[in-house]
C-alpha positions as CSV (number, residue, x, y, z in Angstrom):
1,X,-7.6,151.9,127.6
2,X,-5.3,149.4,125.9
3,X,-2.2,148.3,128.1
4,X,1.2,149.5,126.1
5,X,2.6,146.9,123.3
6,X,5.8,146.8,126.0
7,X,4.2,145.4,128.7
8,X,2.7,142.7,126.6
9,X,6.0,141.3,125.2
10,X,7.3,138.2,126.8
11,X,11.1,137.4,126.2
12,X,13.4,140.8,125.6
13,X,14.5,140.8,121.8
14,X,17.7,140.1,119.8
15,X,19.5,143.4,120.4
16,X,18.9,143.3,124.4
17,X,22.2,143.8,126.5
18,X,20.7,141.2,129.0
19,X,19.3,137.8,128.5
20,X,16.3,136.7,129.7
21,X,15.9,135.1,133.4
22,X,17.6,131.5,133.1
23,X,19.1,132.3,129.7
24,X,22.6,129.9,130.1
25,X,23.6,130.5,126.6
26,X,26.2,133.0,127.7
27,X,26.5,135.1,124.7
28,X,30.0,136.7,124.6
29,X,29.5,140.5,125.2
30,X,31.6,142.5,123.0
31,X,34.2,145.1,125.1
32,X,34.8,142.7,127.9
33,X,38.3,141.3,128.7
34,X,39.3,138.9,131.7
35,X,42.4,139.7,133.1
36,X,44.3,136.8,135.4
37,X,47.8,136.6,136.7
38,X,48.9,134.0,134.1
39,X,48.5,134.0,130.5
40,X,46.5,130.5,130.5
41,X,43.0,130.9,129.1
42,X,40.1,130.8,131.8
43,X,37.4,128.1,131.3
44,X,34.1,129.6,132.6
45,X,30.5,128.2,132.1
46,X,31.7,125.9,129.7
47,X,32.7,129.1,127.2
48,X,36.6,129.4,126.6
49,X,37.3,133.2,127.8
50,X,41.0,134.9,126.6
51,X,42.9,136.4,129.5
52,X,45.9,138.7,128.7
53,X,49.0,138.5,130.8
54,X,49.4,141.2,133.0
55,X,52.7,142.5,133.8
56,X,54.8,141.3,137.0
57,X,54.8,144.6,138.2
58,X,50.8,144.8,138.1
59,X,50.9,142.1,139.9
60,X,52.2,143.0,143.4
61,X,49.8,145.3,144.4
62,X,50.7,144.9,147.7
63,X,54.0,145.5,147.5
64,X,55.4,147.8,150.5
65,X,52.5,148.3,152.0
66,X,53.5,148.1,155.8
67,X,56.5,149.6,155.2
68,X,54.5,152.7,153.5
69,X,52.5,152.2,156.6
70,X,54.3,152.5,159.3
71,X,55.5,155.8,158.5
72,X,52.5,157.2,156.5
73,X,50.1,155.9,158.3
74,X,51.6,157.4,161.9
75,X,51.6,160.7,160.1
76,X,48.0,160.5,159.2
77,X,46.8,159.1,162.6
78,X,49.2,162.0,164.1
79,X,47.1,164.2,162.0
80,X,43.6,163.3,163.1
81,X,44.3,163.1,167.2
82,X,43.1,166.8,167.3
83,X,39.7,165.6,166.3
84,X,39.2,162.3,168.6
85,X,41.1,163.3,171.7
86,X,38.8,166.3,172.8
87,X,35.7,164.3,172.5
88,X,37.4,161.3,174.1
89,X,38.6,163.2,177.0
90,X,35.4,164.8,177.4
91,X,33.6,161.8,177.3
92,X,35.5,160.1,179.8
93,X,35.6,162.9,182.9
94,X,32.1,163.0,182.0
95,X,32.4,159.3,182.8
96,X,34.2,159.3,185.9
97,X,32.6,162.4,187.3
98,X,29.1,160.6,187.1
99,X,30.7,157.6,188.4
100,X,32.4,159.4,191.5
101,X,29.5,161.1,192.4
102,X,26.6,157.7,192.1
103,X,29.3,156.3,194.7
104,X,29.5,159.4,197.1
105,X,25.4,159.7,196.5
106,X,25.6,155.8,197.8
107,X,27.5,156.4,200.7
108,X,26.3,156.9,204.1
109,X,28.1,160.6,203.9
110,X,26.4,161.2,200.4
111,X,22.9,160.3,202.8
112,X,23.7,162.4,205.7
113,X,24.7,165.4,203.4
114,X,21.5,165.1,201.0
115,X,19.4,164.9,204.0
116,X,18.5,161.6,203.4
117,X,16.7,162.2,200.0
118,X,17.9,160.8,196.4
């Protein structure tokens, strides 16, 4: 049985997306745009990309976001204490129940009632 002409090739051929491991040629894909926040071109790898200005208002991405926060958030977190308290609460009197009673079983009452026995 002959091995197939694919795994035989070395290199990937001209209309590959990819280059080949180690390939530093950087050939400009077509379809790809670098966006910065200034409208100074971007030197990388030696190749001179074009970066379009984005608008100031693009820019501040960030803009209001604890003051959006601090009254969105509290709703949300207000919204979702139905479904952590329970557990929570449950969790913890499990806690201090088990807590409570390995101190009482450690006790010298917690002895004399058990009869002595763990």
């Amino acid at each position: 049985m002959r091995p197939t002409a694919a795994r035989l090739d070395g290199m990937p051929g001209p209309k590959t997306f990819n280059p080949w491991w180690g390939d530093t040629s950087m050939h400009k894909q077509r379809g790809v745009t670098v966006y910065s926040a200034s409208s100074t071109p971007i030197v990388f790898m030696k190749k001179l990309l074009t970066s379009p200005s984005v608008s100031p208002f693009r820019q501040r991405g960030s803009k209001g976001i604890f003051k959006g926060w601090l009254f969105n958030g509290y709703r949300r977190l207000a919204a979702q204490v139905p479904y952590w308290i329970v557990p929570f609460a449950i969790g913890y009197g499990t806690y201090a129940w088990a807590k409570r009673r390995d101190a009482w079983q450690n006790s010298k009452a917690g002895h004399l009632a058990l009869a002595g026995s763990h």
